[in-house]
Each structure stands twice: as structure tokens, then as C-alpha cells.
C-alpha positions as CSV (number, residue, x, y, z in Angstrom):
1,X,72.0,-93.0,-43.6
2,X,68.4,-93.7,-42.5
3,X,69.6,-94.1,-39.2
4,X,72.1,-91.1,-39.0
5,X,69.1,-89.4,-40.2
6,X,67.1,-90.3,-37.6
7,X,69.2,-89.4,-35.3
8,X,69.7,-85.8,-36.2
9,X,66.2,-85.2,-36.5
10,X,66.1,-86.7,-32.8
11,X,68.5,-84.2,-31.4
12,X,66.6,-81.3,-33.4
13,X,63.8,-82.6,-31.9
14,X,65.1,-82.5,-28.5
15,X,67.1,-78.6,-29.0
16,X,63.4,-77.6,-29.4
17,X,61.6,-79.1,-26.9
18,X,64.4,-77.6,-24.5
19,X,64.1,-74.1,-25.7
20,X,60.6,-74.5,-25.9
21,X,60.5,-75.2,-22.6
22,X,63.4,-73.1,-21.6
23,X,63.0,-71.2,-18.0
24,X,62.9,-67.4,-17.8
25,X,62.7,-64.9,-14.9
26,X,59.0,-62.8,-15.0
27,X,57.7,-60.7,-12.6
28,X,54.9,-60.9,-10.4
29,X,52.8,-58.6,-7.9
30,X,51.3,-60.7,-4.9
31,X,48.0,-59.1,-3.6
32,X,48.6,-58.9,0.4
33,X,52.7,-59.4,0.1
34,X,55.2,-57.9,-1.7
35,X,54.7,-56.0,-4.7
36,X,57.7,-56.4,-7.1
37,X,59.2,-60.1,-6.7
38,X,61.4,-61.4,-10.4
39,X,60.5,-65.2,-10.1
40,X,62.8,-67.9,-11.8
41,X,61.4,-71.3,-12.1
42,X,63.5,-73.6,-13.3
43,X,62.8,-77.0,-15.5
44,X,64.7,-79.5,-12.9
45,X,63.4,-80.0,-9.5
46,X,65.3,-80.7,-6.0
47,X,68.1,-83.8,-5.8
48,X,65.9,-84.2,-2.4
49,X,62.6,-84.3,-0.9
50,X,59.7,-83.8,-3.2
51,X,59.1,-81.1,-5.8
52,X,61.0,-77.8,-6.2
53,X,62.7,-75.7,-3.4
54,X,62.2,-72.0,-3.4
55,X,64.7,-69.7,-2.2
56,X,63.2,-65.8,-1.5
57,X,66.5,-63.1,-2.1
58,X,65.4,-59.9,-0.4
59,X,68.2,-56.9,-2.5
60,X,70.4,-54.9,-0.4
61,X,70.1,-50.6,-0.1
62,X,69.7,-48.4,-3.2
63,X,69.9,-51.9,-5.4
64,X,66.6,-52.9,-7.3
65,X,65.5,-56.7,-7.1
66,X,65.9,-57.0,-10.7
67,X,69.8,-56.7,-10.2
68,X,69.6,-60.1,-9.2
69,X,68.5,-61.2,-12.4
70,X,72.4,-60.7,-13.6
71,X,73.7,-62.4,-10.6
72,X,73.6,-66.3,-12.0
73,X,71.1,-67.5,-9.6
74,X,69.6,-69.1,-12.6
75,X,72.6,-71.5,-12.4
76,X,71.8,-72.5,-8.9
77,X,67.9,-72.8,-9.7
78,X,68.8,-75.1,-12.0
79,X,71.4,-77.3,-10.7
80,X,69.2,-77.4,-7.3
81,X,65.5,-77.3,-8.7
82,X,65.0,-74.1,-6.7
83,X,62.8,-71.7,-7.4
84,X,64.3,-68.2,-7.0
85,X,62.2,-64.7,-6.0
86,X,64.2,-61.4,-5.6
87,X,62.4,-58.9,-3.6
88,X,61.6,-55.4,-3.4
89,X,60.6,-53.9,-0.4
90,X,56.8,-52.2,-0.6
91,X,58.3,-49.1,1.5
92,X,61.7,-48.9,1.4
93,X,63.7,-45.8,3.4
94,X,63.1,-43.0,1.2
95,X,66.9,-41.9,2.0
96,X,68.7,-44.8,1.1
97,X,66.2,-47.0,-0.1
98,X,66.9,-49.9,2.7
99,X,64.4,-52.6,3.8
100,X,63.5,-51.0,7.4
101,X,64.5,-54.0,9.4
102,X,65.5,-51.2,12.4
103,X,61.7,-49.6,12.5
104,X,58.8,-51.7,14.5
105,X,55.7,-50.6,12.2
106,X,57.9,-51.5,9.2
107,X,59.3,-54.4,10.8
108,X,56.1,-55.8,11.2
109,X,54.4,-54.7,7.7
110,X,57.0,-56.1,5.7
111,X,57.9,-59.3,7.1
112,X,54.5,-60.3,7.1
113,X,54.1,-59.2,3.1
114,X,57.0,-61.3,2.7
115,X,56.0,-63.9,4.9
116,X,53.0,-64.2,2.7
117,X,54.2,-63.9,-0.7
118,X,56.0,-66.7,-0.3
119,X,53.2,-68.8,1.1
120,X,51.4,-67.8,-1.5
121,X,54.0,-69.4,-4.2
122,X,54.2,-72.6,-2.0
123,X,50.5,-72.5,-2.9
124,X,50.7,-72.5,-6.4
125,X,50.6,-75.6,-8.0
126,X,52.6,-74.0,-11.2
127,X,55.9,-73.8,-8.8
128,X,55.5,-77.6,-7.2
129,X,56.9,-76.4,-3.8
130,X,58.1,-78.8,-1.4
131,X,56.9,-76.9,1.9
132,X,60.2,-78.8,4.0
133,X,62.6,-76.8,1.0
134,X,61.6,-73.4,1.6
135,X,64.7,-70.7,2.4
136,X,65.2,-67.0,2.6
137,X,68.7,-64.7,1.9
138,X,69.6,-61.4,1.5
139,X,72.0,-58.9,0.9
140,X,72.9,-56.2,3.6
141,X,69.4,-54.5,4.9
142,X,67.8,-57.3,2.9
143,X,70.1,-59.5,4.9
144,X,68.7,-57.9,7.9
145,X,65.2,-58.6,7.0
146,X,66.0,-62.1,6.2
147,X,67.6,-62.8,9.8
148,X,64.0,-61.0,11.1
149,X,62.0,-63.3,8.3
150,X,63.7,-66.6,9.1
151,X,64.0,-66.2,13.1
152,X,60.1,-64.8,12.9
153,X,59.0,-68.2,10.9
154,X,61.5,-70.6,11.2
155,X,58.0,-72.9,11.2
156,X,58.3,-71.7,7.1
157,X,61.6,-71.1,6.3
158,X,64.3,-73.8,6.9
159,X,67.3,-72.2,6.2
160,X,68.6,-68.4,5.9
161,X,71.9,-67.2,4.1
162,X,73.0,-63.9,5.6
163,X,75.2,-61.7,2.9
164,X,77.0,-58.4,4.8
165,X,74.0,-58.2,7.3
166,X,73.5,-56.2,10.3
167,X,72.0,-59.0,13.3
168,X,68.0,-58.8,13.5
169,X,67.6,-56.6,16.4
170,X,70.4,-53.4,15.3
171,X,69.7,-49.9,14.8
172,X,69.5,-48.1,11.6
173,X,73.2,-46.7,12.7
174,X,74.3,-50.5,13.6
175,X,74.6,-50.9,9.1
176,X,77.8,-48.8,9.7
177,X,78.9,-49.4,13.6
178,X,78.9,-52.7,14.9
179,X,76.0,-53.4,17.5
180,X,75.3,-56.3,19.8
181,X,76.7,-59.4,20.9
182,X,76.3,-63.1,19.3
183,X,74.1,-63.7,22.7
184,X,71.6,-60.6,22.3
185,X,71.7,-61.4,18.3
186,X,70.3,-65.1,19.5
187,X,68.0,-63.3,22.0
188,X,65.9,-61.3,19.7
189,X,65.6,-63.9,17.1
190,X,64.0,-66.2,19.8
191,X,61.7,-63.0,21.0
192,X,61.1,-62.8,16.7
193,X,59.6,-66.4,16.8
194,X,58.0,-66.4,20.0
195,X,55.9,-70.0,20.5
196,X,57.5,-71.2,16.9
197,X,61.0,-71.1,18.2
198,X,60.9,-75.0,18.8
199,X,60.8,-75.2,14.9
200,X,64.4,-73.6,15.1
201,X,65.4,-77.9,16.0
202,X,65.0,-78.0,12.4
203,X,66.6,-74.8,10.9
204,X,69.8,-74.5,9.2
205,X,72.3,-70.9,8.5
206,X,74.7,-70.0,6.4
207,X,76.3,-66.1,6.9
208,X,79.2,-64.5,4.9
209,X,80.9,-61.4,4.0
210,X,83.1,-60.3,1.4
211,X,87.0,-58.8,3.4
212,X,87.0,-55.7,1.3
213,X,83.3,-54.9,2.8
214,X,83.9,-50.9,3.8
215,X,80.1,-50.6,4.4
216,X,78.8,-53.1,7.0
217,X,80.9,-54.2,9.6
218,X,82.7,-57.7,8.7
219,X,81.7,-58.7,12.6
220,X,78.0,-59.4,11.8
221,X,79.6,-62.4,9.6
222,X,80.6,-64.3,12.6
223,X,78.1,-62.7,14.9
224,X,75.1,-63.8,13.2
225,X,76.9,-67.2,12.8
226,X,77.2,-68.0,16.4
227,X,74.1,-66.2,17.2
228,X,72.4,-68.8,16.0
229,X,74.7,-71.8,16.5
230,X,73.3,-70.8,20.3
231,X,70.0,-71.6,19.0
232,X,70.8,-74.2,17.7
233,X,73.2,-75.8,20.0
234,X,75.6,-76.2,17.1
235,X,79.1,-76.2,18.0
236,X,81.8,-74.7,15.6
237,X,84.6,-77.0,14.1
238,X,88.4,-77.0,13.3
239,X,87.3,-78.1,9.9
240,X,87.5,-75.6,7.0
241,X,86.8,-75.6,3.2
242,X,87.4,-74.3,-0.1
243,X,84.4,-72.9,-2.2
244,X,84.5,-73.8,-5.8
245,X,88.1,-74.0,-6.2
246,X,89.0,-71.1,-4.8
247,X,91.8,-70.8,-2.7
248,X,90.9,-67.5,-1.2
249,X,87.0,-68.5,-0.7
250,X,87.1,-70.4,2.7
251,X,83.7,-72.0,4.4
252,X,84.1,-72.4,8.5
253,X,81.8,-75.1,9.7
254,X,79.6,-76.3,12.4
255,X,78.6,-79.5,14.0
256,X,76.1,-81.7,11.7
257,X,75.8,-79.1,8.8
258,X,73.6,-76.4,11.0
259,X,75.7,-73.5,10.5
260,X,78.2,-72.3,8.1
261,X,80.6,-69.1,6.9
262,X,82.0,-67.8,3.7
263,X,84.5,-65.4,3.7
264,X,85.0,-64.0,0.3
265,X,89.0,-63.2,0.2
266,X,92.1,-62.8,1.7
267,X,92.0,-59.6,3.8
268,X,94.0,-57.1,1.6
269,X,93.7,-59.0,-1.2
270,X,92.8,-56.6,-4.9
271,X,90.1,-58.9,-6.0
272,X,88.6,-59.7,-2.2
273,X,84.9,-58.8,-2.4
274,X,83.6,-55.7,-1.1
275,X,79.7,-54.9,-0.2
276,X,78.2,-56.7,-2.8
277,X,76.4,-60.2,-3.1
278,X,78.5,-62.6,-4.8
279,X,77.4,-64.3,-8.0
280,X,80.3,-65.9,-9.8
281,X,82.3,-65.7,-13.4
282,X,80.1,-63.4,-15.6
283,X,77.5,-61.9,-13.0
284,X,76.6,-58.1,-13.1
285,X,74.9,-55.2,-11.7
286,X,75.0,-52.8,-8.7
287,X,76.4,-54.9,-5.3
288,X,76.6,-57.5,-7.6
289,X,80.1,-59.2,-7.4
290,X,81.4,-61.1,-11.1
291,X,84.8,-62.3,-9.7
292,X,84.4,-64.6,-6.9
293,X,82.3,-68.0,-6.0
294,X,78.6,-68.0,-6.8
295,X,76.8,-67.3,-3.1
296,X,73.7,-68.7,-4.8
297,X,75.4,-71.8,-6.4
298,X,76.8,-72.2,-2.7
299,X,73.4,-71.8,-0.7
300,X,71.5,-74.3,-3.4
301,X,74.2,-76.6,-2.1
302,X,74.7,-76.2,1.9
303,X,70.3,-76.4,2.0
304,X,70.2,-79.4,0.2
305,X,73.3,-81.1,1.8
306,X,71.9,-80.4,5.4
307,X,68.2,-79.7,4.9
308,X,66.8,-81.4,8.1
309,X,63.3,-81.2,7.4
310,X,63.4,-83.9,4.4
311,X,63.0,-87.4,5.2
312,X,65.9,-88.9,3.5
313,X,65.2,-92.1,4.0
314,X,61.9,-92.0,1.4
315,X,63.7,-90.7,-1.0
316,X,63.5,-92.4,-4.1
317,X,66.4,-92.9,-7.0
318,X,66.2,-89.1,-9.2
């Protein structure tokens, strides 16, 4: 009895040391970077390298950040030790409330507030950052912005996912006509980093789009994918897979992990996904997709299945 006892009290013990110490998502305003950023920090920490990863989400058009709060990314912080940050833009397109990835001045203003929000996390002990695990994503004109992000500091940022986005280097009109070829996608990324493109040796990219996507052209998908398999000098393979389980969820690979696409459904299909970031059984809110794979789940695993920038090797047991 003694011991049953015990026991019990030992799992009490242990519910209330877990909800006490149970993550949440807050938000923060970084002085010099972005001004509205919803933070997740989760209680595990990476299967890899040292510390926690941190992923930075930049939101799609006329979708606040805090949409992504609904769309299970606290599953993949979790399950990855990543450290998630959805982003606002500090001056989005008054019209359609876009990140302005096609205008120079804005171009330039908010990539660098990005750019240094999240080197100011990586800075904060509270978040125990490993600096080789840091990625960005983004969802259509966040997606954009991403592309510009990751191909401006790919010194920072060593991986991108690329949801239903235009190539870094469109016009505002290229959201709803294709623009560009995979070539002149790979060009301007290279003129982004300028002398930090030999840091692109170490960079990894996953792009995908949902079939039912009536908004951005489907293209950019494989565009952006090749674009920067030409950086890379990552050849594409015959080999293809499912994503979680689902048959109609299909990844299309490159040689040794460097790039990779999801498309989300069977072209025609009722439940294919449309413009929207997917986020898996349960997930809600404006382009936010419930009934699909988890995009998040799915980046948390392609970074830390082909990180290059971690020294596998040192790794101790976890």
C-alpha cells in the first residue's frame, strides 16, 4: 500500500512539475527588429547539435502572425526542441497587408528588422540557441521574404521552407502571374547574399504548395526548388515519398538531403490544399489548413535530418 502510495504521489508529483513547467506562446516586441513576433519555447531541446533550434514563420497577406498560434507548430517545437517566432511585418502593404518583398526601401528595412530579431533571440540565453540550427519559413509574401531573408544571410539561416511563394526577385503582380525562371530565381538570391554566398555550401531548402492553390501560381513550387538546387549543386532524384501517411502528400527529393518538395494533394482532389499553410489534424485560422500533413511537423524534421552545419560526429547520446 506504502509503496502504491508512493507511487501515486510520484506521478502527482511529476503531472505538476510538467504543467508547471508547461510551454506557452507570448509575445514579444524587439527594439531595432520586428515589432509583433508570438514566441513558442518549448521544454525539449534539438535531437542534434547543441541547445534549441529556432525556426522564424514570417504570415502570408491579410493573415495576422498570431494565426499561427492555431496551426500546431507547438507540436513540431516540441518534438524538435525548436523554438518557433511568427512574424508581423512593421509596414505591411496597406492594400493587402503583404510583406513588401517586391519594393527595394522595404526590401531592405524589413529584412534587416528581421534579420535582427532573430539575432537578438540567438542572443538570449532564456531560448539556448544553437547558432548552426537557426531556419526561416513563410507563407506566400512571407514566403517571399523568407526566400529574400535566407538567400540575404544564408551565414544565419541554414535552411528555408518556402509555402506558396513568389521567387525572391518577382514583382508585386508576379503573386498572381508567374514571373522568372529557376536560373534568374538562383541569380538574385546570389546578388541577395553578395560576399556570404559561400555560406550557401552549407544551406538546406524545402518549397511546397498546396494543388488547389488559385492565388499564387503552383510554378514557384518547383521554381524556387531548382533555383536553389543550382546554388547548391544539388541534383533532383527519382526518389519520392509519402508525408505522414498520406497517400496524397508526396515529398520530391534532392541529392544528399539539400533540397526538397511537398505537394499537398492530388490535383483535382476535394480536400487538396489551397492557399493556405498547412498545419495538420485540428489546426485553425485564416490560410491555415486543418486537413492535411503538418508543414511545421515536416520542416522540424527535413532541418534536423539534413542540417549540415552540426557536427554530427560530437554528438553525444540524448
Amino acid at each position: 500500500m506504502r509503496k502504491l502510495l508512493g507511487l501515486s504521489l510520484g506521478v502527482v508529483a511529476a503531472l505538476i512539475s510538467v504543467t508547471a513547467n508547461a510551454a506557452e506562446w507570448k509575445t514579444e516586441n524587439f527594439a531595432g527588429g520586428l515589432s509583433t513576433v508570438h514566441i513558442y519555447n518549448p521544454a525539449t531541446t534539438s535531437p542534434i547539435g547543441n541547445g534549441k533550434a529556432l525556426l522564424i514563420v514570417l504570415r502570408g497577406c491579410a493573415q495576422p502572425a498570431s494565426n499561427f498560434i492555431t496551426a500546431n507548430l507547438d507540436k513540431a517545437a516540441e518534438e524538435y526542441g525548436m523554438v518557433i517566432a511568427a512574424a508581423d511585418p512593421n509596414s505591411p502593404n496597406t492594400m493587402a497587408n503583404c510583406w513588401q518583398y517586391w519594393v527595394n526601401t522595404n526590401i531592405q528595412s524589413e529584412s534587416n528588422s528581421t534579420i535582427k530579431t532573430v539575432q537578438t533571440i540567438i542572443n538570449d540565453p532564456q531560448y539556448d540557441i544553437d547558432p548552426d540550427q537557426v531556419y526561416i519559413a513563410g507563407l506566400s509574401s512571407g514566403g517571399a521574404m523568407a526566400m529574400i531573408v535566407g538567400c540575404k544571410a544564408p551565414d544565419i539561416f541554414a535552411g528555408m521552407g518556402l509555402d506558396a511563394a513568389p521567387s525572391a526577385g518577382t514583382s508585386a503582380m508576379g503573386a498572381f502571374s508567374h514571373e522568372g525562371t529557376p536560373e534568374e530565381a538562383a541569380d538574385d538570391c546570389e546578388k541577395f547574399a553578395g560576399d556570404k554566398a559561400t555560406h550557401f555550401s552549407t544551406q538546406i531548402t524545402s518549397t511546397a504548395y498546396g494543388t488547389s492553390d488559385s492565388t499564387v501560381p503552383k510554378t514557384y513550387g518547383p521554381q524556387n526548388a531548382e533555383a536553389m538546387a543550382i546554388i547548391y549543386g544539388a541534383s533532383k532524384t527519382d526518389k519520392t515519398n509519402k508525408v505522414q501517411d498520406f497517400d496524397d502528400v508526396i515529398e520530391s527529393t534532392w541529392t544528399d538531403g539539400r533540397v526538397s518538395m511537398v505537394v499537398f494533394g492530388n490535383e483535382g482532389d476535394f480536400n487538396a490544399v489551397g492557399h493556405a499553410w498547412p498545419g495538420g489534424s485540428g489546426a485553425s485560422g485564416s490560410f491555415i489548413d486543418g486537413s492535411s500533413a503538418n508543414y511545421g511537423l515536416y520542416l522540424g524534421k527535413f532541418f534536423s535530418e539534413n542540417n549540415k552545419r552540426v557536427n554530427r560526429e560530437d554528438q553525444n547520446e540524448k
